[in-house]
C-alpha positions in Angstrom: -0.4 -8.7 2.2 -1.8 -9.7 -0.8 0.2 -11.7 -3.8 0.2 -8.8 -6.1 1.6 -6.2 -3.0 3.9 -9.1 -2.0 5.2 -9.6 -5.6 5.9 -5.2 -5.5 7.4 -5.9 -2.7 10.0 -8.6 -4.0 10.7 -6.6 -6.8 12.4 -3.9 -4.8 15.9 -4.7 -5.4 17.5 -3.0 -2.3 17.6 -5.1 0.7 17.0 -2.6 3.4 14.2 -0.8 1.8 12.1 -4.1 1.5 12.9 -4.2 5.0 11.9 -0.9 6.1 8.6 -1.1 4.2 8.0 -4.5 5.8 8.6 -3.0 9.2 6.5 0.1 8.3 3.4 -2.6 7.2 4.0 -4.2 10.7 3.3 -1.2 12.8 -0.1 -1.0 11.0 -1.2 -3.7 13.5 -1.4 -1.0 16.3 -3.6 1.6 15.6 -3.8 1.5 11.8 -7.2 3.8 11.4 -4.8 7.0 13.0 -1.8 5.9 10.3 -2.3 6.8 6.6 -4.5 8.9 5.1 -7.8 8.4 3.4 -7.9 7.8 -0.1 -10.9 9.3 -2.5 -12.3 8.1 -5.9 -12.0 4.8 -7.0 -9.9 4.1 -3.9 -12.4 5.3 -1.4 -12.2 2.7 1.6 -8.5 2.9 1.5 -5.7 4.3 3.3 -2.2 5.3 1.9 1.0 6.4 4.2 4.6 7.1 3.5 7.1 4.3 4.3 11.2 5.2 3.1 11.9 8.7 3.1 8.6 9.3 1.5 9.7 8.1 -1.5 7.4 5.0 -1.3 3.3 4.5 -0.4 1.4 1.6 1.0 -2.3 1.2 0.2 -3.9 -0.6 2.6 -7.5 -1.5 4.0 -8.8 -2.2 7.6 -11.6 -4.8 7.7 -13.7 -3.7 11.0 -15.3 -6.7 11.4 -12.5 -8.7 11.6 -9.9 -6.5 13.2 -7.6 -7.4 9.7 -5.5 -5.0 8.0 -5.2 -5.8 4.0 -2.2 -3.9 2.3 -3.3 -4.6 -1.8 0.1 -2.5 -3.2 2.9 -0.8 -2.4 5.1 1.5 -4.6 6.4 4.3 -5.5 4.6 7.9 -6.2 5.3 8.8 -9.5 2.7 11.3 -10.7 2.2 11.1 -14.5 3.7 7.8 -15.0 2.0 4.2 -15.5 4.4 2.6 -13.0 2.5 5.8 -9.9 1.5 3.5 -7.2 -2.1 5.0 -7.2 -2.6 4.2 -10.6 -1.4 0.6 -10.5 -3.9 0.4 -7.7 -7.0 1.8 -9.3 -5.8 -0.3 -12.4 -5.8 -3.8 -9.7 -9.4 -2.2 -8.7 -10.9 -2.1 -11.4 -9.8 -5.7 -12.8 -10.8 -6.8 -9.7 -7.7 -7.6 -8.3 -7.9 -6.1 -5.2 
């Protein structure tokens, strides 16, 4: 994970839920290219799957070369709002964050 998804993830105030995402991110080491869905636009070369009752998404990357599976953010899907998960990301993107 990187710093920025591992400080979202902190700031999840319920226990269990930072444990199910944190399981969720751990199954990404088997198989992660058939897990998530691609993501388009200024994501492209991203993948993004539900983790918590759906309620929450983790971005992530796979790094062929190296067999490596980078997850950049994680939140929730909030279409509209500044705090959407997809934009936070494309905002971390495009200051080169991510």
């Amino acid at each position: 994970m990187t710093p920025h998804a591992r400080v979202m993830l902190e700031t999840i105030q319920d226990r269990r839920i930072r444990e199910k995402i944190r399981d969720r991110i751990d199954g990404l080491a088997e198989e992660p290219e058939k897990q998530g869905k691609p993501l388009t636009g200024e994501l492209t070369g991203s993948r993004s799957f539900r983790a918590v009752g759906q309620r929450y998404r983790i971005i992530y990357r796979i790094d062929e070369g190296k067999v490596l599976v980078l997850v950049p953010a994680l939140g929730i899907l909030k279409e509209g709002s500044g705090k959407d998960i997809y934009m936070l990301a494309r905002k971390l993107l495009r200051l080169r964050l991510l």
